[in-house]
N, C-alpha and C positions, 0 to 999 in steps of 0.2 A: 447497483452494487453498494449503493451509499445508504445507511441509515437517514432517512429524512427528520432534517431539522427545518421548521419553521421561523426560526427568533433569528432573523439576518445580523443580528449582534455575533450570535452563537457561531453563526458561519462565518464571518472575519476573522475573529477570535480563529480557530480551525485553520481556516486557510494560513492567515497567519502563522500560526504555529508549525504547520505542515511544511512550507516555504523556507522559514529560519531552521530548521531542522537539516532541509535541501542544502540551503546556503552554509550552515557550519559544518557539514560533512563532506563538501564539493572536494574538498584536497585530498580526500579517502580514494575518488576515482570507482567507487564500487559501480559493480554490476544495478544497471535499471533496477530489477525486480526486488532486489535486498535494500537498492534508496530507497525508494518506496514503500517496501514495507516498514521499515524504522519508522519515516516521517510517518507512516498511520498509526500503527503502535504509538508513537512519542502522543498525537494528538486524541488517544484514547485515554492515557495517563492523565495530559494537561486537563480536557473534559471533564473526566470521571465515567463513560460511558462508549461504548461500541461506536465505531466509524463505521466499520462495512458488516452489511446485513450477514446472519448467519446463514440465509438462503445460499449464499455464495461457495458454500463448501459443497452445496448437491452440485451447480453449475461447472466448478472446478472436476468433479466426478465424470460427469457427462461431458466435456468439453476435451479433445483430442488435438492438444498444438501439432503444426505440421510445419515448425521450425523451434531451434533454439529461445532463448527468452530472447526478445531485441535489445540493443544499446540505445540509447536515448534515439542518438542519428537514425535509427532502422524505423523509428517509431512512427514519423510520419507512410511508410511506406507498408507498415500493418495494420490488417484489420481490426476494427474496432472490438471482433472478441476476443483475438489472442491479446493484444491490451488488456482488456478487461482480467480475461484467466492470470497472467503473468504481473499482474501488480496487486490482485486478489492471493495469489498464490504468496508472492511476498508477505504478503502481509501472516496470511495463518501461517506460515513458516516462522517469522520473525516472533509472532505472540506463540507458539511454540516454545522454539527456543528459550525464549525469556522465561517462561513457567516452568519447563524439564531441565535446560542445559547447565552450563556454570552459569556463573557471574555475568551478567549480561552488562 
């Protein structure tokens, strides 16, 4: 799902980024798949470059969730590709938004 980075700098940086994003929007209370999407977004901006592969919109296509998006809590108790789909999905939803909608 991830763009592969090499430079383990590059990935702290990221993860970091991704995490304080987490952390200053926890009082929002949003939905999983919209946190997520932002913190990916936000740490495409800090970068300058794509977080998740574009592969991920064929996969999104092909892939058929057989529940709701989960809340964090459900998260342990889904499988590993409705995760995947639903925080992929956040994400081209959220970089969406920010190109077509208002003011993001």
């Amino acid at each position: 799902m991830y763009v592969e980075e090499k430079d383990m700098n590059v990935n702290i940086q990221r993860v970091t980024c991704h995490e304080l994003v987490h952390a200053c929007s926890a009082h929002l209370r949003l939905p999983a798949w919209l946190n997520e999407g932002i913190a990916t977004l936000t740490v495409d901006k800090f970068s300058g470059k794509p977080t998740i592969r574009h592969e991920t919109l064929k996969f999104m296509g092909d892939f058929l969730p057989k529940a709701a998006p989960p809340t964090y809590r459900e998260m342990s108790r889904t499988g590993m590709e409705a995760i995947v789909y639903h925080c992929v999905r956040g994400y081209w939803l959220v970089r969406y938004w920010r190109k077509n909608g208002p003011v993001f």
